[in-house]
N, C-alpha and C positions, 0 to 999 in steps of 0.2 A: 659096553665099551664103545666110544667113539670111534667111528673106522677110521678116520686120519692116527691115532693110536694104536689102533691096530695094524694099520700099514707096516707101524713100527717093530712090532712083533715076527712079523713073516719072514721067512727066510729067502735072500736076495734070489736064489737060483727060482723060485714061482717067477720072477719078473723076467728071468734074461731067454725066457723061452715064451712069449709074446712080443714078439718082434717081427717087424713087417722087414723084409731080407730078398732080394736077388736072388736067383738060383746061383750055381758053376757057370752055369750057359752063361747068361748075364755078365758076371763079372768078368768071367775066363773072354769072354769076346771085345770086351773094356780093354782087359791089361792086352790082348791079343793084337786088337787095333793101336794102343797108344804103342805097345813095342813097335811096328810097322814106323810109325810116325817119327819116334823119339832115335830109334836106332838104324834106320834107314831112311829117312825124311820119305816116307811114303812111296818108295821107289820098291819093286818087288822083292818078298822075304819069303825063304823057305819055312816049310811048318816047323820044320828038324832045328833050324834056329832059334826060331818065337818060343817052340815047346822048352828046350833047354831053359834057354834066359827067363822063362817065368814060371817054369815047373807044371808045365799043361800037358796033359794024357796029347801026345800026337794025334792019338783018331779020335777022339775029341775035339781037337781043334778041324780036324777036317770037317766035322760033321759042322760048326760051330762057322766055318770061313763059308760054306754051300750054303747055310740060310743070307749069311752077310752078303754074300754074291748077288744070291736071287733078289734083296734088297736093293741092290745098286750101290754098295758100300766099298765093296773091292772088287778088282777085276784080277782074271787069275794070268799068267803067262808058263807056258810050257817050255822046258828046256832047260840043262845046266844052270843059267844063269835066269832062271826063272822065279816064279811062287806067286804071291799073293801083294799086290798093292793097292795102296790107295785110290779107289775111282775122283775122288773128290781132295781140296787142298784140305790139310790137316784143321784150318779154320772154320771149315764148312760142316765138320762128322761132327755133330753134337753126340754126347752120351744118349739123350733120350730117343736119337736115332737110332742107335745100337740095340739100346733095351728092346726098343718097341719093335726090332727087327729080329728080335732073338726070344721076346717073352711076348710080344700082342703089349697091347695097352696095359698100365697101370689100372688095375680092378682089384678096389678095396673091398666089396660085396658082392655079391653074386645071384642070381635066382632062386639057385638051390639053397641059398640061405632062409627062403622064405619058410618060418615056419609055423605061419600064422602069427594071430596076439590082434592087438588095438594096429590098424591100420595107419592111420593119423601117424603113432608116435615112428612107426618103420617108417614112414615116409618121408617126417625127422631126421633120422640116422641117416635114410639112405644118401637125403641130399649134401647131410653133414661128408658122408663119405667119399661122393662123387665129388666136393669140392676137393677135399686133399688128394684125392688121385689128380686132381688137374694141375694143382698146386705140386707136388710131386713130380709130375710130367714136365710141369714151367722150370723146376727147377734142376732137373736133367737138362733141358732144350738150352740153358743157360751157360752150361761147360762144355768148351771142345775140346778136343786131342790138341790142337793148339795151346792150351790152356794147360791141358796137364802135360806137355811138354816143355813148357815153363815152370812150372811147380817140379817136375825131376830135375829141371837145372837148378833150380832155388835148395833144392835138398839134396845137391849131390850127387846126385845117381851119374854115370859114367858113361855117355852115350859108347857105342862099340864105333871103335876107329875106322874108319875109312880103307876100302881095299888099297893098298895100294900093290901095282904089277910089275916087276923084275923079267925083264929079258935080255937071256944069257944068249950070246951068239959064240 
C-alpha cells in the first residue's frame, strides 16, 4: 500500500499529538503581558487581576512575572496601587521576546537526539531544523502586544474600564 493511502487509513488522533507546542509558561506569560497592555495600557496590574481575567494559577504567574522581570520585560512596583508593568511601549514587547525569556530559544533538535546513523544525512535534518527554529523565532519577533491589542479590539474583547475616583466630603 502506498503511504499517501495509507495516511488515509490512520486515525486522526496519531497526528494531533506531534505537534511543536509552547509550554503554560509560554503562553500564560503571552496572555499575561497582552493583559497588562490591552487592560491597563501597560501601566502597573495586580497578579490577582491578570490571574482572574485570564484564568492563571496566581503563583504561577508570580513565578512566570520574576523571569519576565529579570528579562527587562516588566518592572514591578510595590504598594496598594501597585503590581507589574510594562518596562517597554507595548510596540517594542515582541512575543519572541517573551518566549525566548520564559522558554530559551526555539530548539527543534537537540544533542541528546544524537543517536548515531549516516552522519551526512543528520547533518541534513539538523540544518533543515535550525532553519525553522529561526524561521519560527522571525516569526514571533514579528507580533507585538501592540498588535495583539488591536486584534482584541478587531474581535471585541472589552478592554476593563478605566478607575474612575468619587470623593464624598
Amino acid at each position: 500500500m502506498a503511504l499517501g493511502n495509507r495516511l488515509l487509513t490512520l486515525p486522526m488522533y496519531q497526528f494531533t499529538t506531534c505537534r511543536v507546542k509552547l509550554s503554560n509558561k509560554g503562553r500564560y506569560g503571552v496572555r499575561a503581558l497582552f493583559d497588562i497592555a490591552f487592560h491597563n495600557e501597560g501601566r502597573p496590574t495586580q497578579i490577582r487581576s491578570i490571574a482572574e481575567r485570564q484564568g492563571i494559577p496566581p503563583r504561577f504567574l508570580e513565578q512566570i512575572f520574576q523571569d519576565l522581570k529579570r528579562a527587562g520585560l516588566v518592572t514591578s512596583k510595590r504598594g496598594p496601587r501597585g503590581g507589574y508593568a510594562l518596562a517597554l511601549p507595548a510596540a517594542d514587547v515582541k512575543l519572541g521576546d517573551v518566549v525566548r525569556a520564559l522558554e530559551g530559544p526555539v530548539v527543534l533538535t537537540s544533542p541528546e537526539d544524537d543517536d548515531g546513523g549516516d552522519e551526512a544525512s543528520r547533518a541534513v535534518t539538523e540544518e533543515a531544523f535550525a532553519d525553522l527554529a529561526s524561521r519560527i523565532e522571525r516569526c514571533l519577533d514579528e507580533v507585538s502586544l501592540e498588535d495583539l491589542c488591536a486584534r482584541g479590539e478587531s474581535h471585541g474583547a472589552r478592554r476593563k474600564p478605566p478607575r474612575r475616583y468619587v470623593y464624598a466630603i
